[in-house]
C-alpha positions in Angstrom: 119.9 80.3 87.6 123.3 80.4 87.7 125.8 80.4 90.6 126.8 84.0 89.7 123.5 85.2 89.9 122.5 83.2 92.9 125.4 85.0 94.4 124.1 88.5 93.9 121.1 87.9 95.0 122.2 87.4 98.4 123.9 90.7 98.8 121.6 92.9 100.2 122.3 96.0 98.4 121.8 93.9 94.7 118.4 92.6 95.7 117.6 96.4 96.7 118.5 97.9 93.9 116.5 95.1 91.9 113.0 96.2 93.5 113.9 99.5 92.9 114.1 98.6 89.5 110.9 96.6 89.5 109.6 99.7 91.0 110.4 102.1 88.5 109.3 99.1 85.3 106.2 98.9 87.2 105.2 102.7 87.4 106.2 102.6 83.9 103.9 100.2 82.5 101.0 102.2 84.7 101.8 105.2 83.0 101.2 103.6 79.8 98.2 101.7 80.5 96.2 103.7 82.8 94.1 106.5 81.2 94.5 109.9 82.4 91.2 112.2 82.6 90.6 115.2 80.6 91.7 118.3 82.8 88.4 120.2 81.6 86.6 117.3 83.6 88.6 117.9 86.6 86.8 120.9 88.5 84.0 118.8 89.4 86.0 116.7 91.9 86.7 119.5 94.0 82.8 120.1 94.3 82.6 116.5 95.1 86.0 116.7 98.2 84.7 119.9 99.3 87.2 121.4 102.0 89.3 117.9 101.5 90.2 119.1 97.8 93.5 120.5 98.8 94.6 118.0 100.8 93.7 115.5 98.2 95.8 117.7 95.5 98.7 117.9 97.4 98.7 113.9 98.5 97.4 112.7 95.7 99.4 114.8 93.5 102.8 113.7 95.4 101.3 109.7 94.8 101.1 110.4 91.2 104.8 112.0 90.4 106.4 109.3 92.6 104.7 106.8 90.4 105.9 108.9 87.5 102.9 111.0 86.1 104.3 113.7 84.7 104.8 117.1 86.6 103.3 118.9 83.7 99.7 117.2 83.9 99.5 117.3 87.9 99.8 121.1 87.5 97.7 121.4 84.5 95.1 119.7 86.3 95.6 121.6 90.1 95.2 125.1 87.5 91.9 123.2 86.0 90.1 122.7 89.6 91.7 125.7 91.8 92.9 128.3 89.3 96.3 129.4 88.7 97.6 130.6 91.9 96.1 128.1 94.2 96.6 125.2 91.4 100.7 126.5 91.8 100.6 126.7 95.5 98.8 122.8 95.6 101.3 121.8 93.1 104.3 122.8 94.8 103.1 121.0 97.8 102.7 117.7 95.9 106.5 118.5 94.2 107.8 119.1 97.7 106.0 115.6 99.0 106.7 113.3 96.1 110.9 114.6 95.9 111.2 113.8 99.9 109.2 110.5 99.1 111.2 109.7 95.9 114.6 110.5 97.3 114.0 108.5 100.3 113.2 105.6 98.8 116.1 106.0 96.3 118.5 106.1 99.2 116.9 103.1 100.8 117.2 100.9 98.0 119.9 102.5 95.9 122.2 104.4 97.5 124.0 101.6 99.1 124.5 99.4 95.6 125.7 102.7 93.7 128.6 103.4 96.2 130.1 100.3 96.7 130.4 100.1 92.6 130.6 103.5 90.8 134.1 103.9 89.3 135.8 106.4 87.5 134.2 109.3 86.2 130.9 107.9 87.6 132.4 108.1 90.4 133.5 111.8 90.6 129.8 112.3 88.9 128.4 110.8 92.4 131.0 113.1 94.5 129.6 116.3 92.4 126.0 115.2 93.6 127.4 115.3 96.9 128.8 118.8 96.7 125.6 120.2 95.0 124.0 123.4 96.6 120.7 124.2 95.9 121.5 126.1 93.2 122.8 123.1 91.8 119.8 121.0 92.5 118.0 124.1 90.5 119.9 123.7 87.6 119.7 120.2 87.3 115.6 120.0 87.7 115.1 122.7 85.1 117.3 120.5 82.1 114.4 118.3 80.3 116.1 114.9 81.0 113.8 113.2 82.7 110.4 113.6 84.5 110.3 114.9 88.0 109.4 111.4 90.0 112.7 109.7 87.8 115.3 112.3 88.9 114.0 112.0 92.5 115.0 108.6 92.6 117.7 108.9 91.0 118.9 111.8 93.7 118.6 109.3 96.1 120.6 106.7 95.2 123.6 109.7 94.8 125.6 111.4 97.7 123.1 114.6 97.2 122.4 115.9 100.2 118.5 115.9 101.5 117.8 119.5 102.2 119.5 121.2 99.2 117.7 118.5 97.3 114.6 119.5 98.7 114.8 123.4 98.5 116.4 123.4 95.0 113.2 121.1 93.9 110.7 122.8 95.2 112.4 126.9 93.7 113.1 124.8 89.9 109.5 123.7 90.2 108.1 126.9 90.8 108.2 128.7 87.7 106.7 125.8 85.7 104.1 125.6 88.4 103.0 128.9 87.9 103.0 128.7 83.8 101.0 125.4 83.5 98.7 126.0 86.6 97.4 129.2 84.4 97.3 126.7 81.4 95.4 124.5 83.1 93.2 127.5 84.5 92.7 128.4 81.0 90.9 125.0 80.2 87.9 126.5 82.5 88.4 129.6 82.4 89.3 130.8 78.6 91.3 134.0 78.5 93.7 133.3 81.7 96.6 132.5 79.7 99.3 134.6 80.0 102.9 135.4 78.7 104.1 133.6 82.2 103.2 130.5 80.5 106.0 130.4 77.7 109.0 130.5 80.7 109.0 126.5 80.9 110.7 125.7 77.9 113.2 129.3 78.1 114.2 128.1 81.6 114.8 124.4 80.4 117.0 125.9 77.8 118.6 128.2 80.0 119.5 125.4 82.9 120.6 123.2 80.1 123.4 125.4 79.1 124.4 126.1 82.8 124.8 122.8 83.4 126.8 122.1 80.9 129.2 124.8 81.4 129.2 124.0 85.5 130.7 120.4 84.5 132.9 121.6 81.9 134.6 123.9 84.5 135.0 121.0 87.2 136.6 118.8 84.6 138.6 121.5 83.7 139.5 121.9 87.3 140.1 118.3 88.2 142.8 118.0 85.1 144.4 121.1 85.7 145.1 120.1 89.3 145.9 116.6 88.2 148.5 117.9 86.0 149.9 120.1 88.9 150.4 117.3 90.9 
C-alpha cells in the first residue's frame, strides 16, 4: 500500500465513502446472483403472513429497493398478492421507507466526502440538488437513469434537502405504482390490465425532457449573470 493511500484511509470521510461503495458493489453482485421468484407464485405468501402480509410488503419491500431490486418487480409483485390498488398503496409505503433509508445512509457516508471535493460544474450540480423543490425531486425520479435504491443514495450524499426528497419520491413513484401493481394484478387475475399501465414509459419521457430543459435554463442563467458582472 502506498503512503498516498495509507493517507486517505485515515480521513474519515474517504473511508466512508469507501463502505458506501462496498455497499452499493455488494448489493450489486446480490442482484445478480440471487434468483428472484415468479410474481404468479407470489399470492400464496400472503395466505401463509396472514394479517402480517402488509407489513411485510411494505418492510420487506423498502429492504429490497435499498439493496437495489428494482422498483418495477416490488410493485409487480405487491399487484400479484394484494391487487392493484392495495399492491400501489403497499408499494408506495416500501418507496417512501427505502428513499428515507437510502438517503440517510447516503448522507452518513457520502455527503461529507462529496463536499469537501466537488469542483466546478459538479459543484454548482451539488448547489442545484440543494435548491430542488419537490417538483424537482419529481422530475428527476421519473428520468430512467438509474433504479430507485441508486438515486436514493446518490440524493444523500448531495445538498438535497430531506423532505422535498421524500415528498417528490413518493408523488414520481405513484404513477408507476399504480400501472405495474395492475400488471402485476394481471398475472392472477387475467383481464385487469388497463390503459393506466402504458403511463410509465410516457412519463419517463416526459420528465426526461423537463429536466433537460430545467438545466439548460440555469446554465443559461448562471452565464448570463456572469457576463453581467
Amino acid at each position: 500500500m502506498t503512503p498516498a493511500v495509507r493517507r486517505l484511509l485515515r480521513q474519515p470521510p474517504v473511508v466512508r465513502f469507501a463502505l458506501l461503495l462496498l455497499l452499493l458493489a455488494a448489493c450489486g453482485v446480490l442482484l445478480l446472483v440471487v434468483p428472484r421468484p415468479a410474481p404468479s407464485e407470489l399470492p400464496r405468501l400472503a395466505d401463509r403472513l396472514g394479517e402480517l402480509a402488509p407489513v411485510a410488503a411494505v418492510f420487506g419491500g423498502a429492504l429490497l429497493l435499498v439493496a437495489l431490486v428494482p422498483r418495477t418487480f416490488i410493485t409487480l409483485a405487491s399487484g400479484a398478492i394484494f391487487g392493484p390498488l392495495e399492491g400501489a398503496a403497499y408499494a408506495l409505503g416500501a418507496a417512501l421507507v427505502a428513499a428515507a433509508v437510502g438517503f440517510a445512509v447516503g448522507r452518513l457516508l457520502g455527503r461529507e466526502f462529496v463536499a469537501e471535493r466537488v469542483r466546478g460544474r459538479l459543484a454548482r450540480l451539488d448547489g442545484w440538488f440543494a435548491r430542488q423543490s419537490v417538483l424537482g425531486v419529481i422530475t428527476v425520479r421519473l428520468v430512467p437513469i438509474a433504479g430507485f435504491g441508486l438515486v436514493s443514495y446518490g440524493y444523500g450524499t448531495t445538498g438535497a434537502r430531506v423532505l422535498p426528497f421524500l415528498a417528490g419520491s413518493v408523488i414520481a413513484s405513484a404513477p408507476t405504482a399504480f400501472g405495474y401493481a395492475a400488471v402485476g394484478a394481471a398475472v392472477s387475475s387475467p383481464g385487469e390490465v388497463n390503459w393506466y399501465a402504458a403511463a410509465p414509459a410516457g412519463l419517463g419521457l416526459i420528465a426526461s425532457v423537463v429536466l433537460i430543459r430545467r438545466w439548460w435554463r440555469a446554465e443559461r442563467q448562471r452565464r448570463t449573470a456572469g457576463l453581467t458582472t
